[in-house]
DSSP file (Angstrom, degrees, kcal/mol; ACC not computed):
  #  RESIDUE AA STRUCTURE BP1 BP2  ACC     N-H-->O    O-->H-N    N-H-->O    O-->H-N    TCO  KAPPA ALPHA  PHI   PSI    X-CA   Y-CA   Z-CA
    1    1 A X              0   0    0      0, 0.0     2,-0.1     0, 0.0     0, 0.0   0.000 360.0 360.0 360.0 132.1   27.5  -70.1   38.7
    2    2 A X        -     0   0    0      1,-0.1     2,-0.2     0, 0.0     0, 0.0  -0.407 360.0-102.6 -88.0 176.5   23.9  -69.7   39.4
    3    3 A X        -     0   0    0     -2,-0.1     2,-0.5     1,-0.1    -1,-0.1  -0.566  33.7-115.6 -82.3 124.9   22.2  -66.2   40.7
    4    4 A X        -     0   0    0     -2,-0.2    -1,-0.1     1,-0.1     0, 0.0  -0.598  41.7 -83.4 -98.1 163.5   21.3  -65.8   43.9
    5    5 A X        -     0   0    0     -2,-0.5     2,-0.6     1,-0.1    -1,-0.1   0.108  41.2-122.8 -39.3 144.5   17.7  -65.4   44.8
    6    6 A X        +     0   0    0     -3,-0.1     2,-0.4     0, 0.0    -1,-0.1  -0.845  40.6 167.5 -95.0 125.8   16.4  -61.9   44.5
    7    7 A X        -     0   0    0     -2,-0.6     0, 0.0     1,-0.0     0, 0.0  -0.971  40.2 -77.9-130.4 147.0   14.9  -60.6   48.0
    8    8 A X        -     0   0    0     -2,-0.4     2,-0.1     1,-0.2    -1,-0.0  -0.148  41.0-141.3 -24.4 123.0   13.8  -57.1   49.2
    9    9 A X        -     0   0    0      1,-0.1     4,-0.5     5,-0.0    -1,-0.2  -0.315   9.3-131.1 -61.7 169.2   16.2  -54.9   50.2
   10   10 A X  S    S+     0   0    0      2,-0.2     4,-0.2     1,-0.2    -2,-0.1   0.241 108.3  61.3-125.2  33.0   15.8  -52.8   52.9
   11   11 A X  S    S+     0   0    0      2,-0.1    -1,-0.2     1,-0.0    -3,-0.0  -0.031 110.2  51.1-114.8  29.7   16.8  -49.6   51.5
   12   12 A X  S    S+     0   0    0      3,-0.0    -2,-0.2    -3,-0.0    -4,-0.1   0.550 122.4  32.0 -89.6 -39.1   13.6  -50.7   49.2
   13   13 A X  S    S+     0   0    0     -4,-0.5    -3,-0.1     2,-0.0    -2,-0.1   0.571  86.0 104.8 -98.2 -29.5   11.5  -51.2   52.4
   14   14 A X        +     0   0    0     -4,-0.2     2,-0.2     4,-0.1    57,-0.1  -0.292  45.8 173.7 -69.7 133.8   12.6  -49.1   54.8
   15   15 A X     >  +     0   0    0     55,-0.2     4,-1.7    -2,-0.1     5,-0.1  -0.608  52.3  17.0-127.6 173.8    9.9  -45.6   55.6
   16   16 A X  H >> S-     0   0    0      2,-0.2     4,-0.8    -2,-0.2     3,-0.7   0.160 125.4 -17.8  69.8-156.4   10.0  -42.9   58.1
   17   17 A X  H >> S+     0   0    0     48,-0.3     4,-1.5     1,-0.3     3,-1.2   0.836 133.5  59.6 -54.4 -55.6   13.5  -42.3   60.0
   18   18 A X  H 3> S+     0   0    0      1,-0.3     4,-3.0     2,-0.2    -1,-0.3   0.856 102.3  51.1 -70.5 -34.8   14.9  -45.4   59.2
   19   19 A X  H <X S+     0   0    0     -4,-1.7     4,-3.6    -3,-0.7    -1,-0.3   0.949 115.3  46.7 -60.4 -44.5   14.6  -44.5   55.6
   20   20 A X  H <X>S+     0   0    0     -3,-1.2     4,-2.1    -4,-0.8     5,-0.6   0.985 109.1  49.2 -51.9 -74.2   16.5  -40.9   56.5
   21   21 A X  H  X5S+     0   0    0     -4,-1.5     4,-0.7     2,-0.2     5,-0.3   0.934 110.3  53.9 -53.5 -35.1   19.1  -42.0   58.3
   22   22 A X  H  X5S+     0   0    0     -4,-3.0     4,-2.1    -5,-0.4     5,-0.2   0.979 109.7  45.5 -34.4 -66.7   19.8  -44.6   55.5
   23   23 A X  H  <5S+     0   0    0     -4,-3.6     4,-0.5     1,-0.2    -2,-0.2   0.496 109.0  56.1 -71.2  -7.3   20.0  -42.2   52.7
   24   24 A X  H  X5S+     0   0    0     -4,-2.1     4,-0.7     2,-0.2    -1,-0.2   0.625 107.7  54.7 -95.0 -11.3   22.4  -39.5   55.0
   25   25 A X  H >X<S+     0   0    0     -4,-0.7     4,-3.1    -5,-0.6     3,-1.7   0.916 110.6  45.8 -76.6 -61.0   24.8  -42.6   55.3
   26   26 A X  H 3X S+     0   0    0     -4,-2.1     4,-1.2    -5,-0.3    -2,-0.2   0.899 113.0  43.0 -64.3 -31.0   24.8  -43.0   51.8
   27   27 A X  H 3> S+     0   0    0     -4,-0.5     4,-1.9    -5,-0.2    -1,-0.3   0.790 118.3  45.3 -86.4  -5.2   25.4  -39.8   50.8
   28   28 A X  H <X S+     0   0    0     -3,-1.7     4,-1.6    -4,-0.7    -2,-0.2   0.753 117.3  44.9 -99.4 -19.0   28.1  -39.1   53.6
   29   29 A X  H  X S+     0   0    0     -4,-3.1     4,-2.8     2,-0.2     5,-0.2   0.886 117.6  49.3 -76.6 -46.7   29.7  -42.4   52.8
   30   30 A X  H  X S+     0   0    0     -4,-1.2     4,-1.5    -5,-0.4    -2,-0.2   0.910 116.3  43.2 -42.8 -55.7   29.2  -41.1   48.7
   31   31 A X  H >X S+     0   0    0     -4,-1.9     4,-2.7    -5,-0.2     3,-1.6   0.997 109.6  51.3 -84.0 -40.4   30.7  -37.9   49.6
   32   32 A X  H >X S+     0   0    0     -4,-1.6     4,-1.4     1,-0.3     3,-0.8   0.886 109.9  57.1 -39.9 -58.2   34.0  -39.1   52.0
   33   33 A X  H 3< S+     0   0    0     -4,-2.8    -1,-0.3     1,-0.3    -2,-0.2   0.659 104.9  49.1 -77.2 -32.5   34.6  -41.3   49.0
   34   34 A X  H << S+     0   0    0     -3,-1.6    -1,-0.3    -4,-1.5    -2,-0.2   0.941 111.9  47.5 -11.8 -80.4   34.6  -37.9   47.0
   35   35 A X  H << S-     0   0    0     -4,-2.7    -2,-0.3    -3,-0.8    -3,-0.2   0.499 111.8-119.7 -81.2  -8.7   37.0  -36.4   49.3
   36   36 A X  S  < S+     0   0    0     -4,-1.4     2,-0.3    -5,-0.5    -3,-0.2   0.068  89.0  44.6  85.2 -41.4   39.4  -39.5   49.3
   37   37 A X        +     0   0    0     -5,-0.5     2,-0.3    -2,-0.1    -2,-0.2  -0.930  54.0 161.1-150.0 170.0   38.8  -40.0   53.4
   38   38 A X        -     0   0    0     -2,-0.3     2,-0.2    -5,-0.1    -9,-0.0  -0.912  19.1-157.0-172.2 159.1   36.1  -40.0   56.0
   39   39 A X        +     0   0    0     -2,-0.3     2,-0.5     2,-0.1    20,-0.2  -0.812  21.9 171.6-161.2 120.5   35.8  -41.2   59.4
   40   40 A X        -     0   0    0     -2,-0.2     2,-0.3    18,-0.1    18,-0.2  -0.886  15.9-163.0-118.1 126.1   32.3  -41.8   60.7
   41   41 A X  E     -A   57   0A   0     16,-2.2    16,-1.5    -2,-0.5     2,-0.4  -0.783   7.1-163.5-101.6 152.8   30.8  -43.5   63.9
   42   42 A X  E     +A   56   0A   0     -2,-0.3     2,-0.3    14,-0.2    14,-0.2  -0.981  12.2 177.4-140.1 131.9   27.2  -44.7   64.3
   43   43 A X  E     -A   55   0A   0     12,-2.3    12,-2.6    -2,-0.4     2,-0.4  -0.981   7.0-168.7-121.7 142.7   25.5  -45.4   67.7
   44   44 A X  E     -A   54   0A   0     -2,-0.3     2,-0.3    10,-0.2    10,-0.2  -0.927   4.6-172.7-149.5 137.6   22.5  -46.4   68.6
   45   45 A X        -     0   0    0      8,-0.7     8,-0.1    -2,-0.4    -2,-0.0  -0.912  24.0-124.2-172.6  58.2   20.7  -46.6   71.6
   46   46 A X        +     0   0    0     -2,-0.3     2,-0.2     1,-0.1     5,-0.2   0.336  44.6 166.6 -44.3 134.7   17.0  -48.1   73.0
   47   47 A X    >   -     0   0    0      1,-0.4     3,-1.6     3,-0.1    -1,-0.1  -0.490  38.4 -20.7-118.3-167.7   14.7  -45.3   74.9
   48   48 A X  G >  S+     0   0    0      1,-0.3     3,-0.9    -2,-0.2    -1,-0.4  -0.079 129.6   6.7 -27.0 147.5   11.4  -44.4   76.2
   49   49 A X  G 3  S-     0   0    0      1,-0.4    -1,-0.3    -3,-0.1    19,-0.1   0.269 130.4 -62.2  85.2  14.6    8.7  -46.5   74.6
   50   50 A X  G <  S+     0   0    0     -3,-1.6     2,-1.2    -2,-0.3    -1,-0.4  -0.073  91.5 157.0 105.0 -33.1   11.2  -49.1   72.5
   51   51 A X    <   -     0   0    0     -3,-0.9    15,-0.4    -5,-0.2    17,-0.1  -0.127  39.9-131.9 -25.0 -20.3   12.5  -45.9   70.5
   52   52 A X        -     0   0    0     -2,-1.2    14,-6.5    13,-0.2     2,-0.5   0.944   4.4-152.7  -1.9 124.5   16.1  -46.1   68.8
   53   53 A X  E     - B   0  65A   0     12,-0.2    -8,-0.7    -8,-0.1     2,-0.6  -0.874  17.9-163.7-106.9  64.7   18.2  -43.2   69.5
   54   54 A X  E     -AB  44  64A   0     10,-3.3    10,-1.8    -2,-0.5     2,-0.6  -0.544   4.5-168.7 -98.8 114.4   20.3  -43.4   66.1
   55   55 A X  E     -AB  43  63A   0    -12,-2.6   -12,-2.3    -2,-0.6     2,-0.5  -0.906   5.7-176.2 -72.3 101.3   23.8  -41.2   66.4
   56   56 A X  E     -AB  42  62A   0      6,-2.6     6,-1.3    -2,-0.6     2,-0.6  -0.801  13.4-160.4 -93.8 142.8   25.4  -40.8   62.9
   57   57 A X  E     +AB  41  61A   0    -16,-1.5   -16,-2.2    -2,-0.5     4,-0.2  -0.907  28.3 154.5-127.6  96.9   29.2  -38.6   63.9
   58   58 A X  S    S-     0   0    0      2,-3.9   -18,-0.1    -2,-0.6     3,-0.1  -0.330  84.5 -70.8-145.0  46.4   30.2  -37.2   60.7
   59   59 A X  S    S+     0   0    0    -20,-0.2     2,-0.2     1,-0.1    -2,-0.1   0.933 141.5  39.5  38.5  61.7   32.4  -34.1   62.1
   60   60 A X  S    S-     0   0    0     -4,-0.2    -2,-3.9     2,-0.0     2,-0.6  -0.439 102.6-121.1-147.3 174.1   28.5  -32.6   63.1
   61   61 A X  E     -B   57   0A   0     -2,-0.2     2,-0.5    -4,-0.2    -4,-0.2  -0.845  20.8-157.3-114.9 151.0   26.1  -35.6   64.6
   62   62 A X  E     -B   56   0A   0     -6,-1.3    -6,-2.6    -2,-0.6     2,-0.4  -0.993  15.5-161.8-120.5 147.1   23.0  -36.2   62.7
   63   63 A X  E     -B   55   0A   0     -2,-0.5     2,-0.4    -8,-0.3    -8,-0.2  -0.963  18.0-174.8-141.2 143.7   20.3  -37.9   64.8
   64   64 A X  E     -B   54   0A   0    -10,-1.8   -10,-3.3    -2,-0.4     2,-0.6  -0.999  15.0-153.3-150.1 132.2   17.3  -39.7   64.0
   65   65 A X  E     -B   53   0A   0     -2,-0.4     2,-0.5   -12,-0.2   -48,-0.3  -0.938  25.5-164.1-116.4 112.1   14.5  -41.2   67.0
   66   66 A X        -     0   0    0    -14,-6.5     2,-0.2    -2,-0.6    -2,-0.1  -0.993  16.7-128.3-122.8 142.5   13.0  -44.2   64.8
   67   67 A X    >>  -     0   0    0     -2,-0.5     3,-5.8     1,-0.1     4,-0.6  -0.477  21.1 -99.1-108.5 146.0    9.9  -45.2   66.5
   68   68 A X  G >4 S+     0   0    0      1,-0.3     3,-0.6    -2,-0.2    -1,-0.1   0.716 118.4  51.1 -39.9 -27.4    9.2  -48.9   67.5
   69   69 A X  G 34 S+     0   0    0      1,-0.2    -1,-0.3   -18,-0.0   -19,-0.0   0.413 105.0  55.9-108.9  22.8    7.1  -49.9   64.8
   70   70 A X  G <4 S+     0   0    0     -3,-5.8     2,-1.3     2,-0.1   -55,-0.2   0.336  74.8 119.5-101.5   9.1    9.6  -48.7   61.8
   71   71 A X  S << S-     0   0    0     -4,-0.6   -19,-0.0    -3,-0.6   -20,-0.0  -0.505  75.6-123.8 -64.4  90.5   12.1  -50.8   63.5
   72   72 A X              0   0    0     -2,-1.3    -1,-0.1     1,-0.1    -2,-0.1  -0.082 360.0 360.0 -43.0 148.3   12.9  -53.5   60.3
   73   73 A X              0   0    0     -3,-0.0    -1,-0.1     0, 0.0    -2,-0.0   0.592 360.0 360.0-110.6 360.0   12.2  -57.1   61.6
């Protein structure tokens, strides 16, 4: 079976809030997996000026405003 093609992630690519909010998923997904259970919601939302309004819900909410031009394409 051949290899598939190697391409950029985007938890290699990713800056600024988008890069934050990645790494608290992974470590809240990292630690539920710890603890044997989790239950997490993520929302996310368009604002003022293109913004994304990113909700992580992780019994507290962590919130992150990622600003239009960190927006992966």
């Amino acid at each position: 079976m051949a290899d598939a093609p190697i391409t950029p992630s985007l938890h290699r690519v990713a800056r600024g809030q988008v890069r934050d909010a990645l790494d608290r998923l992974e470590s809240l997904v990292l630690d539920g997996l710890k603890h044997g259970f989790f239950d997490y919601s993520i929302a996310c939302e368009i604002g003022t000026g293109g913004k994304r309004h990113l909700v992580i819900r992780a019994g507290k909410s962590h919130k992150f405003t990622i600003p239009p031009d960190q927006v992966p394409r």
